[in-house]
N, C-alpha and C positions, 0 to 999 in steps of 0.2 A: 622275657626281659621287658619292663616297663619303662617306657618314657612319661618324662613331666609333663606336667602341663603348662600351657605358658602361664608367665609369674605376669598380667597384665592383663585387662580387658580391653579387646581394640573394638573398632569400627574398621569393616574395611572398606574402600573407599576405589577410586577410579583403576582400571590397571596401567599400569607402567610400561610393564614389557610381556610380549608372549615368545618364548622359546622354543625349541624342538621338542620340550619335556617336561617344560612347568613357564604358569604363568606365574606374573611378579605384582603383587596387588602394595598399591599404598594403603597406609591407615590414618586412621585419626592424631597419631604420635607420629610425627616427619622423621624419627631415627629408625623408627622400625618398618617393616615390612612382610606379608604374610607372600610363603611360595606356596602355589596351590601345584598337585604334583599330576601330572596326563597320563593317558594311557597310550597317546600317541608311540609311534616309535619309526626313527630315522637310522638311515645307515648312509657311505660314503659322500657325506656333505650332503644329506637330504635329497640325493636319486633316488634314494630308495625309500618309500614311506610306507608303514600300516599302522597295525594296533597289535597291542599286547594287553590282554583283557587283566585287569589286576595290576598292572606293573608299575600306576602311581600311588596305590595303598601301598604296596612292598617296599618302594624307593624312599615314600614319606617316615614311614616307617622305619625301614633300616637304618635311614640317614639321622633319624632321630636316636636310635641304640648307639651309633656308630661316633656320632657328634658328642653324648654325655660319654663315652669310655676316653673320647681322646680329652675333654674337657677336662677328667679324672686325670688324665699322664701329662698334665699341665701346656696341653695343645689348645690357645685359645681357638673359639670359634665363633659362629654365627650365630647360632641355632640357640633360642631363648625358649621354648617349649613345642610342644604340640596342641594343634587346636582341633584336628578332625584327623579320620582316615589317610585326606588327601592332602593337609594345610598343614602348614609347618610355620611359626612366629617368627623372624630371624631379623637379626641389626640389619640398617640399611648400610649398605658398603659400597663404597669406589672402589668397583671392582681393576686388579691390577690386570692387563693387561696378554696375562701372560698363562697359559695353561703349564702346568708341570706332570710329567709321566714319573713313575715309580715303577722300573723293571727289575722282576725276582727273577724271569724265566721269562727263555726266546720266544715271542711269540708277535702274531698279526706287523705291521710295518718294522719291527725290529728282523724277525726273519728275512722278509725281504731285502733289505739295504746290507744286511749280512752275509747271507746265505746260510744260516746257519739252519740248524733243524729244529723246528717248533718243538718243544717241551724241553731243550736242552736249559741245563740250570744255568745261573750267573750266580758267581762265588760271591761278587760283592754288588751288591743293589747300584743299578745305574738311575739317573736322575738326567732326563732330557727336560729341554723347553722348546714349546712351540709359541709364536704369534697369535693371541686368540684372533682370528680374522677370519668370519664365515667367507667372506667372497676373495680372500687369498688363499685359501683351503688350509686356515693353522697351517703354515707351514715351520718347520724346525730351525732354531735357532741357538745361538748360543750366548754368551757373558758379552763379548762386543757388540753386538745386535742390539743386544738388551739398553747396552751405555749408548752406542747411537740415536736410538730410536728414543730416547727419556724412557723407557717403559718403568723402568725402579730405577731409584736410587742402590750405590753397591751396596748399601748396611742392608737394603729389603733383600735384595736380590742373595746374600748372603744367610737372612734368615728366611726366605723361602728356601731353600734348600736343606736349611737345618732342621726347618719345621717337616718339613716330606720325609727326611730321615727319621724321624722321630715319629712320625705318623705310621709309618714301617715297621719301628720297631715294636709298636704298639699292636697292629690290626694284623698283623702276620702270624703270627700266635696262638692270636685270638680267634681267628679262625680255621688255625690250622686244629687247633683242640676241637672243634666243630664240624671236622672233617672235610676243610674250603682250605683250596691251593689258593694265596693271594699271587697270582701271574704277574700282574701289572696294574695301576692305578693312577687316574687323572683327577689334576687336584686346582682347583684356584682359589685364588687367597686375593683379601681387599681390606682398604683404609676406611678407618672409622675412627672420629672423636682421638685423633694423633697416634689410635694404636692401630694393629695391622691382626686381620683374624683368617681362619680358612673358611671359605665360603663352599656355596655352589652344595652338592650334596656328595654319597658316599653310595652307592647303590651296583645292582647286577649294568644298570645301564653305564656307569663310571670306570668299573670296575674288570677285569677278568677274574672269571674265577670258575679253578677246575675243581671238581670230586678229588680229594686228597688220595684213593685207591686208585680206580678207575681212570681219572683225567677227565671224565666228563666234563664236558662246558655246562656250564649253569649260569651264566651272563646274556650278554646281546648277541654273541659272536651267535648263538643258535638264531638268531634275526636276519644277520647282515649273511649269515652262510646256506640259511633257508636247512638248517638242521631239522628245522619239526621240533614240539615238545617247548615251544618256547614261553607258555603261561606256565605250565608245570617245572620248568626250569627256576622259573624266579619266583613261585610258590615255596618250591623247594627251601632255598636259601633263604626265604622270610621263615620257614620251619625251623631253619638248625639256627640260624640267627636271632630272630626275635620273639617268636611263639612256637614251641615245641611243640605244643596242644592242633595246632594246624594240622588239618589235612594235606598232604605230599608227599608224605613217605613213598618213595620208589625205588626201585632196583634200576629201571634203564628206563630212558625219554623215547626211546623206539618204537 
């Protein structure tokens, strides 16, 4: 699957911010911004830190497949082309506030608050919100929280929701024909020039995602659970996702 190229020649210029997963570089153009994507990798709010050899060409990458399919299902977004391996072009956004979860199937903090048993399905996609706040640990929040704290207004806070749905109905399919469970998904969305777009990216590190047969994890959850097999997990998924021709074909991560 090919990604564009960006429609624009920048300069990149000082960095803005560095993340768990990607830094945020300004350009020479004040709307735009290039994310350069790590290999870094965090788990439980950053107690747990290593690397994942590869896993910011996969995430740059997939988030660039992943950005032009939902741009095609009439999902605005951020992503204006690709510049490198690791570099991604994207609007500059005010980002909102608020991370959104997309659950198909029980799994990681849904299990637990449930009890319910991991891999069990959900007949109708649930749609949580958390606080993005590293030093409150994102904790879970709902529509009231949202109107107390300003974090959106109700018309945003109504189309984030419609947009996550729709983001769902889109990449659920799409990878399930590709032989990828979409489990669960976090998603942030932010304002730019009066409109509102999905930001942030779409990747094994965003994302859960099993072996459609098997169940295999092929995300982070092999990071945060010390599974083993975690470069060749998110190899994999850049395989059936955006370069077939890659190396990863496997039978088991064992």
């Amino acid at each position: 699957m090919s990604t564009r190229r960006a429609p624009v020649n920048v300069e990149t210029r000082e960095k803005l911010y560095e993340g768990k997963a990607k830094i945020v570089y300004a350009t020479d153009h004040p709307e735009l911004i290039v994310q350069y994507f790590k290999d870094d990798a965090t788990a439980f709010n950053a107690l747990k830190r290593g690397t994942i050899v590869g896993k910011g060409v996969v995430n740059n990458r997939m988030s660039a497949a992943m950005f032009a399919r939902l741009e095609r299902a009439k999902v605005p977004t951020h992503y204006l082309g690709t510049l490198s391996d690791r570099e991604m072009l994207c609007r500059r956004l005010d980002i909102i506030k608020i991370e959104t979860i997309v659950r198909n199937v029980v799994a990681g903090s849904l299990a637990k608050r449930t009890g319910l048993e991991e891999g069990t399905p959900i007949g109708q996609p649930i749609v949580e919100l958390y606080y993005k706040s590293d030093p409150l640990g994102d904790p879970m929040i709902n529509d009231d929280h949202v109107r107390m704290m300003k974090l959106a207004t109700p018309a945003e806070l109504a189309w984030i929701r419609r947009m996550a749905l729709r983001i769902n109905r889109v990449l659920r399919p799409h990878l399930l024909r590709r032989g990828l469970l979409l489990v669960d998904f976090k998603l942030e969305f932010g304002r730019a020039g009066g409109r509102r777009y999905l930001g942030d990216e779409i990747s094994p590190d965003t994302c859960r995602l099993w072996d459609r047969k098997t169940r295999e994890k092929l995300d982070k959850d092999r990071f945060r659970r010390d599974l083993g097999g975690v470069e060749e997990a998110y190899q994999e998924v850049y395989r059936r996702l955006v370069d077939p021709t890659a190396p990863g074909s496997r039978t088991s991560l064992q």
